[in-house]
Every structure is written in structure tokens, then in C-alpha cells.
DSSP file (Angstrom, degrees, kcal/mol; ACC not computed):
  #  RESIDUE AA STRUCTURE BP1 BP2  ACC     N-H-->O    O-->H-N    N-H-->O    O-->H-N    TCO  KAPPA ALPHA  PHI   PSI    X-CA   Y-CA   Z-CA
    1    1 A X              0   0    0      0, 0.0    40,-0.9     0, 0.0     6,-0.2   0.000 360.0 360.0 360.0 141.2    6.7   13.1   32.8
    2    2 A X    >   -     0   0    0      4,-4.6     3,-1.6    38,-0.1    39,-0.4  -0.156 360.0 -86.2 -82.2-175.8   10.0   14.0   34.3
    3    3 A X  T 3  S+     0   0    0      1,-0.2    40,-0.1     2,-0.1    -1,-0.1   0.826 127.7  55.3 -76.5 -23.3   13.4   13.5   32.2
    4    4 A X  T 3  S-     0   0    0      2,-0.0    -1,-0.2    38,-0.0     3,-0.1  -0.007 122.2-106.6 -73.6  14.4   13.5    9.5   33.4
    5    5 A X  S <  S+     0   0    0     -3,-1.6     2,-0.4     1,-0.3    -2,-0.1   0.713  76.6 137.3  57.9  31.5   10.3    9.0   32.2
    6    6 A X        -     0   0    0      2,-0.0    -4,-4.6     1,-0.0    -1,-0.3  -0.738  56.6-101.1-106.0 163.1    8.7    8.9   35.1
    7    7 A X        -     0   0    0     -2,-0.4     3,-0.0    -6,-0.2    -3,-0.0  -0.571  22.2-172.9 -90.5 158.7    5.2   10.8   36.0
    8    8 A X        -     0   0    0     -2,-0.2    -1,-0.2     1,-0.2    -2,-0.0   0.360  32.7-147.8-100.4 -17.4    5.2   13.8   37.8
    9    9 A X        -     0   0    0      1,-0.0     2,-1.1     2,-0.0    -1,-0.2  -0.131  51.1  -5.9  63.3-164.0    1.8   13.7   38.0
   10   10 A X  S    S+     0   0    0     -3,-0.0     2,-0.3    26,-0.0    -1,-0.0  -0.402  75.1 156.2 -30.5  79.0   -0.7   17.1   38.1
   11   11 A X        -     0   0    0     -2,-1.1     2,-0.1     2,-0.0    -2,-0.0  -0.646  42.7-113.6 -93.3 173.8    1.7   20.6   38.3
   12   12 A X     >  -     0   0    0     -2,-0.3     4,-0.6     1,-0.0     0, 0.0  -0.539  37.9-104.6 -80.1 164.0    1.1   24.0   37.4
   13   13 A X  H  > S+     0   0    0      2,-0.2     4,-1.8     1,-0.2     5,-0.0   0.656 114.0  53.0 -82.9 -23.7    3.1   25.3   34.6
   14   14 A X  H  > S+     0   0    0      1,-0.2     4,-0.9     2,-0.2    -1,-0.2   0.959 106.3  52.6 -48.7 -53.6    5.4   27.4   36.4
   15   15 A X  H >> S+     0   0    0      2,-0.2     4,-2.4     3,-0.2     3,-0.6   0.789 107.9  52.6 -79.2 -25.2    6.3   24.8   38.5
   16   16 A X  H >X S+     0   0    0     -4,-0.6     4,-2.7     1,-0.2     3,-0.6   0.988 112.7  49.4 -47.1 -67.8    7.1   22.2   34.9
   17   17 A X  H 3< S+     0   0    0     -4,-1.8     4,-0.4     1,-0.3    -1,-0.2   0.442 104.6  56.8 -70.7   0.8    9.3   24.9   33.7
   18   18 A X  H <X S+     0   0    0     -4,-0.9     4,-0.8    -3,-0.6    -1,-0.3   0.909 108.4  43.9   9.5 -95.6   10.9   24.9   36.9
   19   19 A X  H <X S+     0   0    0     -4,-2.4     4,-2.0    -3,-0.6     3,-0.2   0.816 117.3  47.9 -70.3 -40.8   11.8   21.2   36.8
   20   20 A X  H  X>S+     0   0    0     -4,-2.7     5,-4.2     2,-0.2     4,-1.4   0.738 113.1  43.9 -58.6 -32.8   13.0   21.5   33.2
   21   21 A X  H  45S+     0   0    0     -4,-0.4    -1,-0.2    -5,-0.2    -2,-0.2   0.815 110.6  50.0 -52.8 -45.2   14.9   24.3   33.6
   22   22 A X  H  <5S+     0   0    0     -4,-0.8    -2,-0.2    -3,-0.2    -3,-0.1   0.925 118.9  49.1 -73.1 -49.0   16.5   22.9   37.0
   23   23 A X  H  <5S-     0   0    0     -4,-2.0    -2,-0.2     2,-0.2    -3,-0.2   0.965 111.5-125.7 -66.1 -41.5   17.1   19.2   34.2
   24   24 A X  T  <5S+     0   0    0     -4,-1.4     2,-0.3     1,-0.3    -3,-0.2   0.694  73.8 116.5  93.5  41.4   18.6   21.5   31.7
   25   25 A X      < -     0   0    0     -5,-4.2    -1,-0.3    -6,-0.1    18,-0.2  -0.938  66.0-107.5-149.9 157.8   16.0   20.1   29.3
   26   26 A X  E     -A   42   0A   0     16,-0.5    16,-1.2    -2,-0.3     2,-1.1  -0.456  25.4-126.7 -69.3 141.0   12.9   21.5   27.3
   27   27 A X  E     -A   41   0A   0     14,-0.2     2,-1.6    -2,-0.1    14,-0.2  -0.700  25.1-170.1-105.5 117.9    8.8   20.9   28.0
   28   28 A X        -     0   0    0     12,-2.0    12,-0.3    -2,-1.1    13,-0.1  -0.474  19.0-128.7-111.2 108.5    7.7   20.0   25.7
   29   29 A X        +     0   0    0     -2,-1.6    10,-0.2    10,-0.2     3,-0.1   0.294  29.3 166.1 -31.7 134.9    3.6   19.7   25.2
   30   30 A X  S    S+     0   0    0      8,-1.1     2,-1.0     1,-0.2     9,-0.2   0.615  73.4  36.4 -97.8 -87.1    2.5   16.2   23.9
   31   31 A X  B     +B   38   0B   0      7,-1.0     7,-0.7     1,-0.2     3,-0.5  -0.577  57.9 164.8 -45.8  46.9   -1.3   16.4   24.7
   32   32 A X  S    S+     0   0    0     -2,-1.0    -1,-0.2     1,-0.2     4,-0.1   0.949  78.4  50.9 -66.8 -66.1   -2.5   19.9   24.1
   33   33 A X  S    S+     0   0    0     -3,-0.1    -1,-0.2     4,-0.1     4,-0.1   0.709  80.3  96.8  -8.0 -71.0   -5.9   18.6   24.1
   34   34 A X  S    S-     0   0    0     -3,-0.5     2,-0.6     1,-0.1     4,-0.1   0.006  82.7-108.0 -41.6 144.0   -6.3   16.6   27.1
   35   35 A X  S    S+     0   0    0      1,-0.1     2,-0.1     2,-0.1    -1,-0.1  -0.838 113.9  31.1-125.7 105.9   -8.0   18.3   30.2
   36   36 A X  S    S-     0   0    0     -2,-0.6    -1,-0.1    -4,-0.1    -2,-0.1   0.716 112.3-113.3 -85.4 169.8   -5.3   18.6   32.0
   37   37 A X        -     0   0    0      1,-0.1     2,-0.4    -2,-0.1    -5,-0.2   0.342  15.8-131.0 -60.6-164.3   -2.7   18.9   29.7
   38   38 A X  B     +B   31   0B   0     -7,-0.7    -8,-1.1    -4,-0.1    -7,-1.0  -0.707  29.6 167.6-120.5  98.6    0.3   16.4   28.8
   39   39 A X        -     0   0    0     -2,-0.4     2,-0.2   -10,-0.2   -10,-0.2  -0.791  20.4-152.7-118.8 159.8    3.9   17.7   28.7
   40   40 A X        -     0   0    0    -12,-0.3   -12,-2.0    -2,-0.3     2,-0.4  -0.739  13.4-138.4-113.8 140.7    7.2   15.6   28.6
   41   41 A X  E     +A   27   0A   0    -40,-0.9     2,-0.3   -39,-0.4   -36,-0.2  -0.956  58.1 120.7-105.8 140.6   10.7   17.1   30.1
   42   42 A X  E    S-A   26   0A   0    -16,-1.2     2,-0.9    -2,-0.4   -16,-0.5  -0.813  76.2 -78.1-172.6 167.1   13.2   16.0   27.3
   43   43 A X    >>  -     0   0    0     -2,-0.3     3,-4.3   -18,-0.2     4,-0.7  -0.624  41.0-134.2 -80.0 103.8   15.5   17.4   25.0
   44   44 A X  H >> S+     0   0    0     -2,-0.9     4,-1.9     1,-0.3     3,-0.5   0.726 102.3  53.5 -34.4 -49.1   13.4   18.9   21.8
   45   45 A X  H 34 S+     0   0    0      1,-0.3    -1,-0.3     2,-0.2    -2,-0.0   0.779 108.0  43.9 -46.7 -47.5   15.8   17.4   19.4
   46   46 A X  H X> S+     0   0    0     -3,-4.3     4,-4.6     2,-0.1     3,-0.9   0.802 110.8  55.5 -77.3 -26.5   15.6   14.0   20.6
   47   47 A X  H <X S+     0   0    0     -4,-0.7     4,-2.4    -3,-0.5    -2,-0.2   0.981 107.5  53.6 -46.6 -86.2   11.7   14.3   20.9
   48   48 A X  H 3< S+     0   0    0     -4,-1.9    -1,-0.2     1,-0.2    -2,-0.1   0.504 107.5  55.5 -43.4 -13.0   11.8   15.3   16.9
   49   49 A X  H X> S+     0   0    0     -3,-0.9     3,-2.9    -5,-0.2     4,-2.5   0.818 104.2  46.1 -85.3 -76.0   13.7   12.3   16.4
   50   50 A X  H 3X S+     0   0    0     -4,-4.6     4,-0.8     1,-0.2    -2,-0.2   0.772 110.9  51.5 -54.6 -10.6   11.4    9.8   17.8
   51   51 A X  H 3X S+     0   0    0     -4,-2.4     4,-0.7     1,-0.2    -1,-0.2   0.505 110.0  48.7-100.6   7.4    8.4   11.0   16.2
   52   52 A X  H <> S+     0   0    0     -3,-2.9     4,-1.0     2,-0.1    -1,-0.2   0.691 117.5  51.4 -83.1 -21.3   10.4   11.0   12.3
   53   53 A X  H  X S+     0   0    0     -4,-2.5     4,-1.4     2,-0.2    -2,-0.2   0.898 107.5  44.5 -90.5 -12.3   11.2    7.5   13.6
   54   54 A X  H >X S+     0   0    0     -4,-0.8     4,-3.1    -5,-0.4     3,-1.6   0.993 114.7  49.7 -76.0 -48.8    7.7    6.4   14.6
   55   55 A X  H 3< S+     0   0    0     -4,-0.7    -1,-0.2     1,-0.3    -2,-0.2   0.587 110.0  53.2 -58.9 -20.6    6.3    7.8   11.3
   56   56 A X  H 3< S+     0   0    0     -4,-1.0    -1,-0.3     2,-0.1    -2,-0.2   0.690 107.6  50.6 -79.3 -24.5    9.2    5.9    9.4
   57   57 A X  H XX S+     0   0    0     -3,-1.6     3,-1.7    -4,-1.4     4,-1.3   0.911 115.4  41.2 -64.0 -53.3    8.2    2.5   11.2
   58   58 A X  H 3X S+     0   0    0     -4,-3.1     4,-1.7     1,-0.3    -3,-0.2   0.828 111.4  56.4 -76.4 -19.0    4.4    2.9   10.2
   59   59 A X  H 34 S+     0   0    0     -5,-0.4    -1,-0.3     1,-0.2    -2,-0.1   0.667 104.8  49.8 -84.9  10.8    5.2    4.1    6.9
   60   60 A X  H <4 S+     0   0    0     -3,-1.7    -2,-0.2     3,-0.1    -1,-0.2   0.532 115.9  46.6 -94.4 -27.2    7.4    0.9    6.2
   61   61 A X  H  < S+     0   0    0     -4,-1.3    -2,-0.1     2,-0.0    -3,-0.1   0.970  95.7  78.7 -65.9 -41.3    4.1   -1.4    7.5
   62   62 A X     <  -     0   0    0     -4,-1.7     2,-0.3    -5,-0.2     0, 0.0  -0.279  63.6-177.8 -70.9 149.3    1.5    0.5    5.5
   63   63 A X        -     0   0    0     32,-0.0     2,-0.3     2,-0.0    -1,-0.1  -0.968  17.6-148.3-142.5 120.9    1.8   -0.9    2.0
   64   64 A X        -     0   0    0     -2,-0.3     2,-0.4     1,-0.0    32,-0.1  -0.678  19.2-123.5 -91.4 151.5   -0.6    0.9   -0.3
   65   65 A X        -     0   0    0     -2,-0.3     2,-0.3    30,-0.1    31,-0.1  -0.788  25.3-154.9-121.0 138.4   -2.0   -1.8   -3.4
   66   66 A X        -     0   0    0     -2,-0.4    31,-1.5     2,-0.0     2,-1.0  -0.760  18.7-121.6-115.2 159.9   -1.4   -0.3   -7.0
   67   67 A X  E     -c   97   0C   0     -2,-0.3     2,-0.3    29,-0.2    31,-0.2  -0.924  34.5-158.6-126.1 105.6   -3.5   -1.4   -9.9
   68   68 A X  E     -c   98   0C   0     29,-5.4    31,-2.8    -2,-1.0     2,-0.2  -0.781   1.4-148.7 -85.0 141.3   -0.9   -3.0  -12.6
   69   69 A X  E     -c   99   0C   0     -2,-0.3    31,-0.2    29,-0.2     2,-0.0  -0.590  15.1-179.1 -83.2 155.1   -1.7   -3.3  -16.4
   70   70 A X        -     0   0    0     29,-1.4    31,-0.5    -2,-0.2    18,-0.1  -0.302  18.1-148.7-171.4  84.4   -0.4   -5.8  -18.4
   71   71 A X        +     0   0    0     29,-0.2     2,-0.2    31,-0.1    31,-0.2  -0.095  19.2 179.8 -60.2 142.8   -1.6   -5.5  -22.1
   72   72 A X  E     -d  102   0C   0     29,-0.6    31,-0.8     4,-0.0     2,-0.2  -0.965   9.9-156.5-152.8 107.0   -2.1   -9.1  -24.2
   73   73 A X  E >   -d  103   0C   0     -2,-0.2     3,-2.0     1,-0.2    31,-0.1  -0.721  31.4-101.3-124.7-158.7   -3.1   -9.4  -27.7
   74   74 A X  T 3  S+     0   0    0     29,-0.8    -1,-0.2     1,-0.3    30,-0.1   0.862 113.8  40.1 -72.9 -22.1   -4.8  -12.3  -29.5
   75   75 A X  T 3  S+     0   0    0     -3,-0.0    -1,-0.3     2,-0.0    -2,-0.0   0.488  78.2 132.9-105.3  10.1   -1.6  -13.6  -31.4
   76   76 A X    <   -     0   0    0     -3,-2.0     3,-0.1     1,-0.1    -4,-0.0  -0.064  59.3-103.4 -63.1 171.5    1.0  -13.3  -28.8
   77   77 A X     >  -     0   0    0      1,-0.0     4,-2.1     4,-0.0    -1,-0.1  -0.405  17.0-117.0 -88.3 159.8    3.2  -16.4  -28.3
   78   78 A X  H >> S+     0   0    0      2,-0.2     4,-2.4     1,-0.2     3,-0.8   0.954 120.0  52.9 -48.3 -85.4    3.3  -19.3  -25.2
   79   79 A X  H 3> S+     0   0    0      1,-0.3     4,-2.5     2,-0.2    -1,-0.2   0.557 111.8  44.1 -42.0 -47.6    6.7  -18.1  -24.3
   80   80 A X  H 3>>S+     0   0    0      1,-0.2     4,-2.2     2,-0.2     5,-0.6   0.985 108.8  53.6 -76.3 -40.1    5.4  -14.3  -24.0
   81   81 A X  H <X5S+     0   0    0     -4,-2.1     4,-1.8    -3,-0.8     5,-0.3   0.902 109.9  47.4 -54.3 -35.2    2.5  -14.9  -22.2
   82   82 A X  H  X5S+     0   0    0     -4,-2.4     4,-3.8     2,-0.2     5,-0.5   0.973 110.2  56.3 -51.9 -49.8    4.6  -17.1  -19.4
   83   83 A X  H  X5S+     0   0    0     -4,-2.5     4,-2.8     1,-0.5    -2,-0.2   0.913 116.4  35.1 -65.5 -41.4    6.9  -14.0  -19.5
   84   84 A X  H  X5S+     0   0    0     -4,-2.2     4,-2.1     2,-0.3    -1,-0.5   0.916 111.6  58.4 -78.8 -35.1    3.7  -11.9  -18.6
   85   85 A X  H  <<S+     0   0    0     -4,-1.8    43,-0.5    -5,-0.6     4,-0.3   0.927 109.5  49.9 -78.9 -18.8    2.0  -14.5  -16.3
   86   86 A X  H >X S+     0   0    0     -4,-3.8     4,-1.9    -5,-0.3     3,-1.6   0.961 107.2  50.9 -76.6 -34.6    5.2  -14.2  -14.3
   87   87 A X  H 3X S+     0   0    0     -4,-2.8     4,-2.3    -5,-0.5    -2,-0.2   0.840 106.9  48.1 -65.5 -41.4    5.2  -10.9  -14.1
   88   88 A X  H 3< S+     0   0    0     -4,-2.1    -1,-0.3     2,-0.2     4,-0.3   0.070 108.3  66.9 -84.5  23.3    1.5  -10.4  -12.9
   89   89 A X  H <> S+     0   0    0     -3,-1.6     4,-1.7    -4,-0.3    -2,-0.2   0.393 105.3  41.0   1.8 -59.9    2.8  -13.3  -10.3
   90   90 A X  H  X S+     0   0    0     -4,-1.9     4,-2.1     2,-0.2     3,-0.3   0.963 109.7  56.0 -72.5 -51.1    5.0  -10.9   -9.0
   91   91 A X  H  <>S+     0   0    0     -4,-2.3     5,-1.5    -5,-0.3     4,-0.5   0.916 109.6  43.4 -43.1 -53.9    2.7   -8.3   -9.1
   92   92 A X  H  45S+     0   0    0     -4,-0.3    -1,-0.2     3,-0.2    -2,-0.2   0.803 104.5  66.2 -57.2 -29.1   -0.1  -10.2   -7.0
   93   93 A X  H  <5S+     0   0    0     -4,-1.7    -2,-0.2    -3,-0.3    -3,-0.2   0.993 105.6  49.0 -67.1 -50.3    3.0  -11.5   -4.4
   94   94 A X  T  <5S-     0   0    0     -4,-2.1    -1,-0.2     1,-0.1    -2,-0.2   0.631 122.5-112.9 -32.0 -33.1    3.1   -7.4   -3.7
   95   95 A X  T   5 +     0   0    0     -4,-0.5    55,-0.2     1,-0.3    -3,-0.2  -0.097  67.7 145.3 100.9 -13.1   -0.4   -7.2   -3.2
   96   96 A X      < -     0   0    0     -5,-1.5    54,-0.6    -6,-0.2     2,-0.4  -0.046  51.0-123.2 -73.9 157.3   -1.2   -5.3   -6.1
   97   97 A X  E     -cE  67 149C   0    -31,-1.5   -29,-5.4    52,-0.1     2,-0.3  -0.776  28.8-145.2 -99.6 149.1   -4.3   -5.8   -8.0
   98   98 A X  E     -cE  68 148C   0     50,-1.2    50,-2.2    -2,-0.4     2,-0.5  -0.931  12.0-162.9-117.0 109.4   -3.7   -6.7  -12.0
   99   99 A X  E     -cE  69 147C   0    -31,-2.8   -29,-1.4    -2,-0.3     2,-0.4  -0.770  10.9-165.8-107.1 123.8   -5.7   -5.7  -14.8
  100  100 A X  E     - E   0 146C   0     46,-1.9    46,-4.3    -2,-0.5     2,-0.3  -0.930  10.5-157.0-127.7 125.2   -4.8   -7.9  -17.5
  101  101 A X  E     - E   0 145C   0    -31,-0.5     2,-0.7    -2,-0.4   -29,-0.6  -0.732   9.9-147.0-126.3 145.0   -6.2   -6.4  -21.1
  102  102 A X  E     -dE  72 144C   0     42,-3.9    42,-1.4    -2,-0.3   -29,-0.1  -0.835  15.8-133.6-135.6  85.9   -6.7   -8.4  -23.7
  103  103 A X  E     +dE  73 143C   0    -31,-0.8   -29,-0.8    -2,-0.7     2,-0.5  -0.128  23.9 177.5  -8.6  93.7   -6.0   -6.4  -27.5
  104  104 A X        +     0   0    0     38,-4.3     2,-0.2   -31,-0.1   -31,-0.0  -0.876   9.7 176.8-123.4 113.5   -8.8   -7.1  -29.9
  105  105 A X    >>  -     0   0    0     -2,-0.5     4,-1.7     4,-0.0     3,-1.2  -0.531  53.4 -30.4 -68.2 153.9   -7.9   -4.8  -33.6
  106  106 A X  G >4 S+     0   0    0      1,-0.2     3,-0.9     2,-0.2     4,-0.2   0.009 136.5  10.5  50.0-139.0  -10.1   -4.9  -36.9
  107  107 A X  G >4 S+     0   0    0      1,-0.3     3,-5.2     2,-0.1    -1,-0.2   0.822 124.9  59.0 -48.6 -50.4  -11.7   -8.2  -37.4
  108  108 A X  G X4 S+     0   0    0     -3,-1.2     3,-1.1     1,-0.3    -1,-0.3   0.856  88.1  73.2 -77.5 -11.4  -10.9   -9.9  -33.7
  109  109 A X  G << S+     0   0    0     -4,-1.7    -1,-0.3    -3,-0.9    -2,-0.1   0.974 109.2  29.4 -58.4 -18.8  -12.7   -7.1  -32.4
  110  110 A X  G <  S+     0   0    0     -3,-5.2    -1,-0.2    -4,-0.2    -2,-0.2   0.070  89.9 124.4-101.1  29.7  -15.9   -9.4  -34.0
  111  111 A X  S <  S-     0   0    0     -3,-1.1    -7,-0.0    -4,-0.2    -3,-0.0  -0.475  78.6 -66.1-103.2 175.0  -14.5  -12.9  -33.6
  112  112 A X     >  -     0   0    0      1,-0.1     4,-1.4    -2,-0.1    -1,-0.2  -0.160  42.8-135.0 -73.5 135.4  -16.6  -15.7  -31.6
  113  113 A X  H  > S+     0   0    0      1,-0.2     4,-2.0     2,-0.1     5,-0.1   0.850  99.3  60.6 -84.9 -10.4  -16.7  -14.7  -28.1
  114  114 A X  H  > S+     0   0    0      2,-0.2     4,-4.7     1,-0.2     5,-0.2   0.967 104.3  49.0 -28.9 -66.4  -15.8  -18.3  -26.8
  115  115 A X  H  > S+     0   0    0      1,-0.2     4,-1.2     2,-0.2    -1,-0.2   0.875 111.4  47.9 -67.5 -36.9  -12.6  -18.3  -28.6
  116  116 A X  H >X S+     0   0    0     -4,-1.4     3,-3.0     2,-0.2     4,-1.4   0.980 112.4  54.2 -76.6 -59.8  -11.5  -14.6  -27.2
  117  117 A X  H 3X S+     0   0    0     -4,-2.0     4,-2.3     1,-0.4    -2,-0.2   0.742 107.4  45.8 -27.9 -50.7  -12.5  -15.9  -23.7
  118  118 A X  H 3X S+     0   0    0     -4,-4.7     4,-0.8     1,-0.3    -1,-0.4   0.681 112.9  50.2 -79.8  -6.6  -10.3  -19.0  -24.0
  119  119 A X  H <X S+     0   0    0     -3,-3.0     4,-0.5    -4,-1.2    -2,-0.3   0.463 112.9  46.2 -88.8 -19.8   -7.5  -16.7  -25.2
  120  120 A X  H  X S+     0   0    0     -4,-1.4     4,-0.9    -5,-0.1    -2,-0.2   0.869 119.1  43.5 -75.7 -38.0   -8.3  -14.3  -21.9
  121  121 A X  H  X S+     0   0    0     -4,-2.3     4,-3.2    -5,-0.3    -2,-0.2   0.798  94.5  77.4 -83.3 -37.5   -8.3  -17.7  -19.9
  122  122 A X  H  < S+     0   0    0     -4,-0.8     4,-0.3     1,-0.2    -1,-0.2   0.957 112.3  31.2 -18.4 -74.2   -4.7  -19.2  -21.9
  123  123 A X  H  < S+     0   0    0     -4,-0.5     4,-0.5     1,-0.2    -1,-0.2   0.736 106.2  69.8 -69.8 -26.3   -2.9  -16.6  -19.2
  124  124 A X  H >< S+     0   0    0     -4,-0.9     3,-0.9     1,-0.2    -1,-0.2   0.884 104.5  49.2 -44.1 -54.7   -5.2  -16.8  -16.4
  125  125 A X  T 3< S+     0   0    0     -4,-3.2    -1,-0.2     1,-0.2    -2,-0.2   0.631  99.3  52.7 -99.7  11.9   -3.9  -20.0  -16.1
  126  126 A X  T 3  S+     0   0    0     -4,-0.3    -1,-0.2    -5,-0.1    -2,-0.2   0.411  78.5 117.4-118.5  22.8   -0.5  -19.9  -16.1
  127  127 A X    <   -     0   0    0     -3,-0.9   -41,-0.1    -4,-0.5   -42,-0.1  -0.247  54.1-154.8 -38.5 148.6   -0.5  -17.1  -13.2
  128  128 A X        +     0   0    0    -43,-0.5     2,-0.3   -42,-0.1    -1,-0.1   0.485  63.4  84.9-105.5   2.4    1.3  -18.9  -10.3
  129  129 A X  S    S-     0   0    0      1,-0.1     2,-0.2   -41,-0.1    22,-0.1  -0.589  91.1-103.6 -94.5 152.2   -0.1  -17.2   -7.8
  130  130 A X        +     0   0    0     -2,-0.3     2,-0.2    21,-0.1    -2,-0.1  -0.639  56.6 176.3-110.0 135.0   -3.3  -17.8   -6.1
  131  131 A X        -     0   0    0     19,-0.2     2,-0.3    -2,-0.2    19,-0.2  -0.720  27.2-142.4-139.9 178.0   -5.4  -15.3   -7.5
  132  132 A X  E     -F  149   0C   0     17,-0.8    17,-1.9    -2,-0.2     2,-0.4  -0.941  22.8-130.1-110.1 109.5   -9.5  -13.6   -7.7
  133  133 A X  E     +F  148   0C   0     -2,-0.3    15,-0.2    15,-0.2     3,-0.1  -0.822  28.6 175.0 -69.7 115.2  -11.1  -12.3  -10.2
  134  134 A X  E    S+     0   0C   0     13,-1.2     2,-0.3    -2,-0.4    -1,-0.2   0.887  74.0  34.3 -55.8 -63.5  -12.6   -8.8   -9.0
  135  135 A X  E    S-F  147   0C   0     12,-1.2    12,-0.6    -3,-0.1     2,-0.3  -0.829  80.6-135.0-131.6 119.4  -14.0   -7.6  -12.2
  136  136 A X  E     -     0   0C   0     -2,-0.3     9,-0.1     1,-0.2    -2,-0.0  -0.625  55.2 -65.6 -81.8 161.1  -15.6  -10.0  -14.9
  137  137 A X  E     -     0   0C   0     -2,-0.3     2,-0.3     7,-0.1     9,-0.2  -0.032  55.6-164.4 -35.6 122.2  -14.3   -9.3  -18.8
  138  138 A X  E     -F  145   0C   0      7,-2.9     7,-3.7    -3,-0.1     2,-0.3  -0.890  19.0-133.5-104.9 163.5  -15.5   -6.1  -19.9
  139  139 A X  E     +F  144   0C   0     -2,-0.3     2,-0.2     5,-0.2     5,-0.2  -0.814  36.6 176.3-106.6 165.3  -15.4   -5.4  -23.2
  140  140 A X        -     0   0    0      3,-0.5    -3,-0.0    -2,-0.3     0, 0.0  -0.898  48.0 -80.2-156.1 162.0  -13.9   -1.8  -23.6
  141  141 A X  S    S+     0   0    0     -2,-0.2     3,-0.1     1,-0.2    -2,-0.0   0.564 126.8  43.1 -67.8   4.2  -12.9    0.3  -26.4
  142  142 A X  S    S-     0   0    0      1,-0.5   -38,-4.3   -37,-0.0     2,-0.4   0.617 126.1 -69.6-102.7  -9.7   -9.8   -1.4  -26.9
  143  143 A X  E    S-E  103   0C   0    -40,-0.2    -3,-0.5   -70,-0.0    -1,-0.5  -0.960  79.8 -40.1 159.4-164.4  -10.6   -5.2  -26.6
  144  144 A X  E     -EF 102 139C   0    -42,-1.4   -42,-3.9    -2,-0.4     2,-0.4  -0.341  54.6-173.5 -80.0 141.4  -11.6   -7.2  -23.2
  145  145 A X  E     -EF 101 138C   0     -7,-3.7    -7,-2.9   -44,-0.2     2,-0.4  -0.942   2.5-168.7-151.9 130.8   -9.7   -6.4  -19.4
  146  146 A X  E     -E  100   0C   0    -46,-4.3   -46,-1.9    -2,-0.4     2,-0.8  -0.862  13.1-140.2-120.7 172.0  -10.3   -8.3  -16.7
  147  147 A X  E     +EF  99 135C   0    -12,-0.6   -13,-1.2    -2,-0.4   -12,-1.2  -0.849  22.4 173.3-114.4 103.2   -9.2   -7.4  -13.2
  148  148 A X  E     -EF  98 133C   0    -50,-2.2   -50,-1.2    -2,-0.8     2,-0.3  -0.515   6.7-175.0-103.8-177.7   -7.8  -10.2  -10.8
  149  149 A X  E     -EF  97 132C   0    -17,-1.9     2,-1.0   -52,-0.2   -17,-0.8  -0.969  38.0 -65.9-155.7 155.0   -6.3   -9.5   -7.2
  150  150 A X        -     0   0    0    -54,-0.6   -19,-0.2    -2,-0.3     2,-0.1  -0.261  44.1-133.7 -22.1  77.8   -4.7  -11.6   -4.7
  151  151 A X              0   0    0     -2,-1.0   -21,-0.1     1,-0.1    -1,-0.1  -0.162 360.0 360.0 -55.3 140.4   -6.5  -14.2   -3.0
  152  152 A X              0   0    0     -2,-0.1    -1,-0.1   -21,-0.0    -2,-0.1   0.296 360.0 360.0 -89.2 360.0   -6.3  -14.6    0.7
């Protein structure tokens, strides 16, 4: 492609560095691959620019999903569990998936599993966010975690 972006079509390489020389501008391969190859007359600098800028656009799309914790234990209060059900709210508005862990010490580790359920379920439901469950409770060596993620 010439410096106006226009094609030049098939040259020999003498004849590229030629025309780039004659623009006062660099050639610079795109395509090394491609049978024949594909080189661009522009000024290297600017060339090094647009491709930091294209690799700064797609890395602003791409949003990578983070797995948040958000620890609970059987005797916390209404008030803190809102403070946490907003918080894994926000978390799901990111995208991120939330693994929401439910403390059981001593005795609760042996309490009725009903009762720990409706205390996993207490917070579940005062998410605001439209949610999944990924992962039913496991029990784990510190108490129950389940895993929800954004529904779609």
C-alpha cells in the first residue's frame, strides 16, 4: 500500500523501497506470511502507534470474570448481610462470579442441615441482582460455599 493508503498492488522489493524512499517514509512488512508478501509505506512511528492503540481498544472490551469471596457466618446480623448482599450485587453487575461461604465453628458445624441451608438462603435472597447458582452447597472444611454467577 502506498503512503495514501492506496494499493500498489504486486512489486518487487527493490522497486517498494524505491517508492518509500522517493515518499520519505519506511516499508514496513505487515504480512510476512502471506505468499506474496504484505508491506505498508508509512512512517514506523506512526505504524507503532496504531498497533499500541488497537491493542488498547481490545484490551478495554475484553473484561476477564474474577471469582469474589464473601465470607458469612451463622450469627451475623440483617443489617450486615444487606451490607454483603450489596456487595456481591455489585460484584455480579461486573460479571464476576461470587462464592459466598457460609462459617460453620464448633457445634454449628453439626447443627440441622435445614436450618444452615435457610441461613445460606437468608442472603441469597436479598442479592439484587439476577443471579445462578453454578455450584450447589458444598460442605468444605470450613463450613458450606456456594457459588452463584450472573444470570443472563
Amino acid at each position: 500500500m502506498g503512503n495514501q493508503g492506496e494499493n500498489l498492488g504486486v512489486v518487487s522489493i527493490e522497486e517498494a523501497l524505491r517508492l518509500a524512499e522517493e515518499a520519505g517514509l519506511d516499508l514496513i512488512e505487515i504480512a510476512p506470511t502471506a505468499k506474496p508478501p504484505v508491506c505498508r509505506i508509512m512512517e514506523y512511528g506512526k505504524y507503532l502507534y496504531l498497533q499500541e492503540k488497537k491493542a488498547r481498544e481490545s484490551a478495554k472490551k475484553s473484561h476477564t470474570s474474577e471469582l469474589r469471596n464473601l465470607r458469612v457466618n451463622i450469627g451475623t446480623s440483617q443489617h450486615d448481610l444487606e451490607l454483603k448482599a450489596q456487595k456481591a450485587s455489585e460484584f455480579l453487575k461486573d460479571g464476576d462470579r461470587v462464592r459466598i461461604e457460609l462459617a460453620l465453628k464448633g457445634r454449628a458445624k453439626y447443627m440441622d442441615k435445614s436450618f444452615i441451608n435457610e441461613r445460606l438462603q437468608r442472603i441469597l435472597h436479598l442479592i439484587t441482582e439476577k443471579h445462578k447458582i453454578m455450584e450447589s452447597p458444598k460442605k468444605g472444611p470450613r463450613g458450606i460455599s456456594i457459588l452463584i454467577e450472573k444470570d443472563k
